[in-house]
C-alpha positions in Angstrom: 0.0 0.0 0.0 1.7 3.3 -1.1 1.3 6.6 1.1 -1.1 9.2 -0.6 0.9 12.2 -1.1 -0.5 15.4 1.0 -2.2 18.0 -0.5 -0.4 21.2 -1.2 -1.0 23.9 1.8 -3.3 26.8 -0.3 -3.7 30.7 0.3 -7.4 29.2 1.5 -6.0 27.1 4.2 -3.9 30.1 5.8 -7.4 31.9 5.8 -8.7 29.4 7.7 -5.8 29.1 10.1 -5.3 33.0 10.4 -8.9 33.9 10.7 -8.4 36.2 8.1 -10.1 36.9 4.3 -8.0 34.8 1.6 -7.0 38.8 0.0 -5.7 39.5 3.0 -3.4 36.8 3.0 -2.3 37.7 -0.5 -1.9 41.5 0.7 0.5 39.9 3.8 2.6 38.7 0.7 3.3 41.1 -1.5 5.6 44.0 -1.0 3.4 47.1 0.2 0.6 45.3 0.5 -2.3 47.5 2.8 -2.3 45.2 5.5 -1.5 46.1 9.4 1.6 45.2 10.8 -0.5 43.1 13.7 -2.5 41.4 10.5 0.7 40.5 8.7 1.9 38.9 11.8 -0.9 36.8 12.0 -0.7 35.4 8.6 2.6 34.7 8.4 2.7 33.2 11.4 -0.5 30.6 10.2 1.7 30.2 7.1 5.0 29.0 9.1 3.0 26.6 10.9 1.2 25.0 7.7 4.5 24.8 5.8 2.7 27.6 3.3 4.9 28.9 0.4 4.1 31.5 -2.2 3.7 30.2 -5.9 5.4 33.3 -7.2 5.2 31.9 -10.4 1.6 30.9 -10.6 0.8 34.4 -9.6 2.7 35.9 -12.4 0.9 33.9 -14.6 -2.2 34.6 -13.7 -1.6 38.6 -13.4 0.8 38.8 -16.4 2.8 40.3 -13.9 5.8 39.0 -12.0 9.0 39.4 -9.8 10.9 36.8 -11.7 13.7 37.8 -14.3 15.4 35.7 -16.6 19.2 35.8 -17.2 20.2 33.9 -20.7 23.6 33.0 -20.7 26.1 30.8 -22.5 30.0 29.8 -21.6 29.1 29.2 -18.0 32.5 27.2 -17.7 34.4 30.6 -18.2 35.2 32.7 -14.9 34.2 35.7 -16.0 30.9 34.8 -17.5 30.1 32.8 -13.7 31.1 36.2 -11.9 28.9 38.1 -14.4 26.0 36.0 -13.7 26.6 35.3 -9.9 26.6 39.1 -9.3 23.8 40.0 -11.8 21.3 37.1 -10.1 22.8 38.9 -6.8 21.8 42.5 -8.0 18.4 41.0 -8.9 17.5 39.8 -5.7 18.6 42.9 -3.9 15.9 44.5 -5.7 13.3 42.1 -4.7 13.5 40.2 -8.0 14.2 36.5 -8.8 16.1 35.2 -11.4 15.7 32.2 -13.6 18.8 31.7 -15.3 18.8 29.7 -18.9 22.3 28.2 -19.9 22.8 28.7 -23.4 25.5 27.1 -25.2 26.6 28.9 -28.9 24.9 26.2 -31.3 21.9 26.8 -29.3 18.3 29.1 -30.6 18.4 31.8 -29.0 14.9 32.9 -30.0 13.6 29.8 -29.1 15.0 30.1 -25.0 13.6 33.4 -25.4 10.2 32.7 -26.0 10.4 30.3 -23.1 11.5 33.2 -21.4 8.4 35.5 -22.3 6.2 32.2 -22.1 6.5 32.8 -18.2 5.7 36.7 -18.0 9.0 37.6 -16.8 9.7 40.9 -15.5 12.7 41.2 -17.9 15.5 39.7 -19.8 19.2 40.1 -19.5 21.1 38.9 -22.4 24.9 37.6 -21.8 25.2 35.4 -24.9 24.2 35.8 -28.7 22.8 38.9 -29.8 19.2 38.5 -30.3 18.1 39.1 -33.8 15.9 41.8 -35.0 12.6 39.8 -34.8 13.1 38.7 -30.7 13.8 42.5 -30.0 10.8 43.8 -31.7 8.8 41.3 -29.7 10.0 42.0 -26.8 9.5 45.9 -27.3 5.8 45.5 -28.8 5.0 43.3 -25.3 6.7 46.0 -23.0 8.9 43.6 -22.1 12.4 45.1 -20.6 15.4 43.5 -22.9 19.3 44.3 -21.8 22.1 43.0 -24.1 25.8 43.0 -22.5 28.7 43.2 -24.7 26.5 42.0 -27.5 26.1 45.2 -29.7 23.8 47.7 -30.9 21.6 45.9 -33.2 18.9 48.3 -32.8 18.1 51.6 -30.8 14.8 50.1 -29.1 16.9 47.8 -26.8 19.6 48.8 -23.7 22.7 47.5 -23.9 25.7 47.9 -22.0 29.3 47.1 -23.2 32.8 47.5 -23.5 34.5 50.3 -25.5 35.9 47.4 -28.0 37.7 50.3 -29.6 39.8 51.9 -26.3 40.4 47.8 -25.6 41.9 47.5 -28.9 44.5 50.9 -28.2 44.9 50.1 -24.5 46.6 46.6 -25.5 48.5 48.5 -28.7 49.9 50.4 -26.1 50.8 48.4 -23.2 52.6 46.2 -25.5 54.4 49.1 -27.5 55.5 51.6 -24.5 58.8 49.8 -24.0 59.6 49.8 -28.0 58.5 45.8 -29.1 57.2 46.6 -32.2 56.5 43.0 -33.5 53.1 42.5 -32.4 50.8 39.6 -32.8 46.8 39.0 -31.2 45.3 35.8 -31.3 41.9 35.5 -31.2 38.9 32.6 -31.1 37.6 32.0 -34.9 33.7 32.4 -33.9 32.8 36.1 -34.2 31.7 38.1 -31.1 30.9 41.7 -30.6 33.1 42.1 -27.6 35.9 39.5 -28.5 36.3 39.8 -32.1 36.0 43.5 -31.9 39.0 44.1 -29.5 40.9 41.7 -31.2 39.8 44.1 -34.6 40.4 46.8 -33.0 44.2 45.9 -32.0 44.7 45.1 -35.8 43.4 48.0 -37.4 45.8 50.3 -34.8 48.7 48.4 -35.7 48.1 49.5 -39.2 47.3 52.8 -38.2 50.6 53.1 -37.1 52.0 50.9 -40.0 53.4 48.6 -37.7 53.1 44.7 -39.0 50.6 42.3 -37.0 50.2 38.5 -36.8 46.7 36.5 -36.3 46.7 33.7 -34.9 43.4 32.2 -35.0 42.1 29.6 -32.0 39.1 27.0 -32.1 37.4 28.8 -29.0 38.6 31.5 -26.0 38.9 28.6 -23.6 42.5 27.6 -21.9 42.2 24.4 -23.9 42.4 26.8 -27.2 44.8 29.1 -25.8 47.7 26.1 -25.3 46.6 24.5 -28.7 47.5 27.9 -30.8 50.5 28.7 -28.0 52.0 25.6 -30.8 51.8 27.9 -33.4 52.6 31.2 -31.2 56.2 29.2 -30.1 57.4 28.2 -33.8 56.6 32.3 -34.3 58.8 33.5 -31.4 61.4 34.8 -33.6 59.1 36.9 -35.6 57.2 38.8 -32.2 58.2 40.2 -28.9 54.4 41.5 -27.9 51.2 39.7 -27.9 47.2 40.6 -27.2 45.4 37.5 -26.2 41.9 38.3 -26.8 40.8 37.0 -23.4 42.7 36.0 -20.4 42.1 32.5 -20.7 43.3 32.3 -23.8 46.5 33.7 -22.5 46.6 31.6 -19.5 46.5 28.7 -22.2 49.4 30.5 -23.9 52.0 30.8 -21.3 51.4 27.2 -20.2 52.5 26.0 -23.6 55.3 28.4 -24.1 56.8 27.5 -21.1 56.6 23.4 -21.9 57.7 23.7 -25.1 59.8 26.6 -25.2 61.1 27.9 -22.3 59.3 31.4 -22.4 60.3 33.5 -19.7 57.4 36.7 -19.5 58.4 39.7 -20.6 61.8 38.8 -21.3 61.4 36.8 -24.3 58.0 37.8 -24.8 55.1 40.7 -24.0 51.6 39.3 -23.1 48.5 41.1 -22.4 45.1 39.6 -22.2 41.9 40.9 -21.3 38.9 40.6 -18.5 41.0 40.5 -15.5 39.5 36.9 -14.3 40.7 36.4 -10.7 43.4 33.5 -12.0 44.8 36.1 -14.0 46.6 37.8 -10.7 47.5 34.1 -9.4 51.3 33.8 -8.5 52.1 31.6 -11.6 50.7 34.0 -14.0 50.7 37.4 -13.1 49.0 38.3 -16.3 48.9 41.9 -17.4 45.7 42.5 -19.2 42.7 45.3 -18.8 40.2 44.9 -16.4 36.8 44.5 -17.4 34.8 45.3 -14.2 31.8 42.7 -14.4 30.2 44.5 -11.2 30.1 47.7 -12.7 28.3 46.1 -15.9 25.6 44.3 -13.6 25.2 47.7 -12.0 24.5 49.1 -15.4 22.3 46.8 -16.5 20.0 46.2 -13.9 19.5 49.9 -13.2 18.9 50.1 -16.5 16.2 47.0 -16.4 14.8 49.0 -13.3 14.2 51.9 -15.0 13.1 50.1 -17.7 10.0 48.4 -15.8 9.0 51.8 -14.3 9.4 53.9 -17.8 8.7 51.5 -20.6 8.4 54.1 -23.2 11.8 55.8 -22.5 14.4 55.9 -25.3 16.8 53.1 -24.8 20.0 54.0 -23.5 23.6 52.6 -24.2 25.8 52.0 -21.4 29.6 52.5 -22.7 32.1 51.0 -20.4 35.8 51.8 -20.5 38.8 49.0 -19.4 41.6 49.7 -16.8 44.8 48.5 -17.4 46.5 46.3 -15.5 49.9 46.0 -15.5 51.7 42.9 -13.7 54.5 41.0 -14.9 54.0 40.3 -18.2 55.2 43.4 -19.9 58.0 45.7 -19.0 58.2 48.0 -16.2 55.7 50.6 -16.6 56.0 54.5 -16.1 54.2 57.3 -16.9 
């Protein structure tokens, strides 16, 4: 004979217990609700002793209203996409909100998570991963429905976005690398086209030629460690041909200076300049002690959930376009820095 599960605790059964009118339990639950502080006491205690939870979602549904955000998100497995994430669902919650985060992984619709997204009357969406295409963000602007794109682009001027000045990245590397006189650059870079990636990694190039100084791509399979000591291969049988290098993310460089090292011998900066990009915590670790430019994930979260905010509250406003500049950081990867 099997056990009959128990029957959910309802908003109707904290009535009961609480002596109270089943609105004024929903009123004891929502954020200022017009319920007396004596009332509210009441009800939650009833609540605590029936085991009662809200069904935020079900109420959302049912008002086409919600606390709930959704955060899609690819490259999970990459530090400074986790710390983007981690502090965005933080910033959310502050606020009151709740994220539901959807992994997305780069071979993956896009529009399709997205609709599953708008399918549950989320508050909003922040988008760390592909760039939505022109159909999603009209949907999501005809609905009303808050849409904020980090380092993803511009794609159109009905969405906020917040990213990185790809073309100060490009510069800043140019000239952490060239301060000390290396003028034999190179910048490798993952094959797969992103807005924030490949454009500092364009960027870089198109400065070397503005200052008709020769540069050397080297292309890698992803922006993972695993690609960064796969193309450090071809970076090594190069050594004689460059003394400065821009690693399109720090990972990638991490990668890089393993290999060099087995393979080669590489002492940093002595033999060769390397700057990478995002400041990931394992870039300042004692083995590395990576130059690169920081890319300040907190600030972006700040950005873009104030934005989101704002966005909820003034849904006809004119979107706005957070730029955000890097910081160098120099360490021991390039030569002694003065200014």
């Amino acid at each position: 004979m099997t056990d009959t599960p128990e029957k959910p605790v309802t908003s109707f059964d904290v009535a009961r217990r609480a002596g109270v009118s089943r609105s004024m339990v929903s009123r004891a639950f929502t954020e200022g609700g017009n319920i007396s502080q004596k009332s509210r006491e009441k009800v939650l205690k009833a609540a605590q002793e029936l085991g009662y939870r809200v069904n935020f979602l079900a109420r959302g549904l049912q008002t086409r209203q919600s606390n709930l955000v959704g955060i899609v998100a690819s490259s999970l497995d990459t530090p400074f996409r986790s710390k983007q994430v981690r502090l965005a669902a933080q910033e959310f919650i502050s606020h009151g909100y709740r994220p539901i985060l959807l992994p997305f992984e780069p071979d993956d619709d896009i529009e399709h998570w997205l609709s599953v997204m708008l399918n549950y009357s989320v508050a909003g969406v922040l988008v760390t991963s592909a760039t939505p295409s022109s159909k999603i963000i009209q949907e999501c602007h005809r609905l009303r429905m808050p849409l904020v794109l980090i380092n993803r682009g511009q794609t159109q001027d009905i969405a906020d976005t917040v990213q990185i000045d790809v073309a100060q990245a490009g510069e800043l590397a140019f000239n952490m690398l060239t301060r000390s006189g290396h003028k034999r650059l190179a910048v490798a870079h993952p094959r797969k086209p992103s807005y924030s990636v490949t454009g500092r990694a364009t960027a870089f190039i198109d400065k070397c030629h503005s200052e008709q100084i020769p540069v050397k791509e080297f292309i890698a399979s992803s922006q993972s460690y695993e690609a960064g000591y796969d193309i450090g291969g071809s970076i090594g049988l190069a050594l004689d041909q460059i003394d400065g290098l821009f690693c399109a993310t720090d990972l990638m460089a991490l990668g890089v200076m393993d290999r060099l090292r087995a393979d080669w011998n590489v002492r940093f900066p002595d033999d060769l300049q390397i700057v990478g990009c995002d400041d990931i915590d394992q870039a300042g670790w004692g083995s590395y002690r990576l130059s690169t430019m920081r890319q300040d994930a907190g600030e972006q979260v700040l950005a873009a959930v104030g934005q989101m905010l704002d966005r909820i509250n003034n849904p006809e406003a004119p979107a706005r376009h957070f730029n955000q500049r890097l910081t160098p950081i120099f360490r021991n990867t390039t030569m002694s820095y003065h200014d």
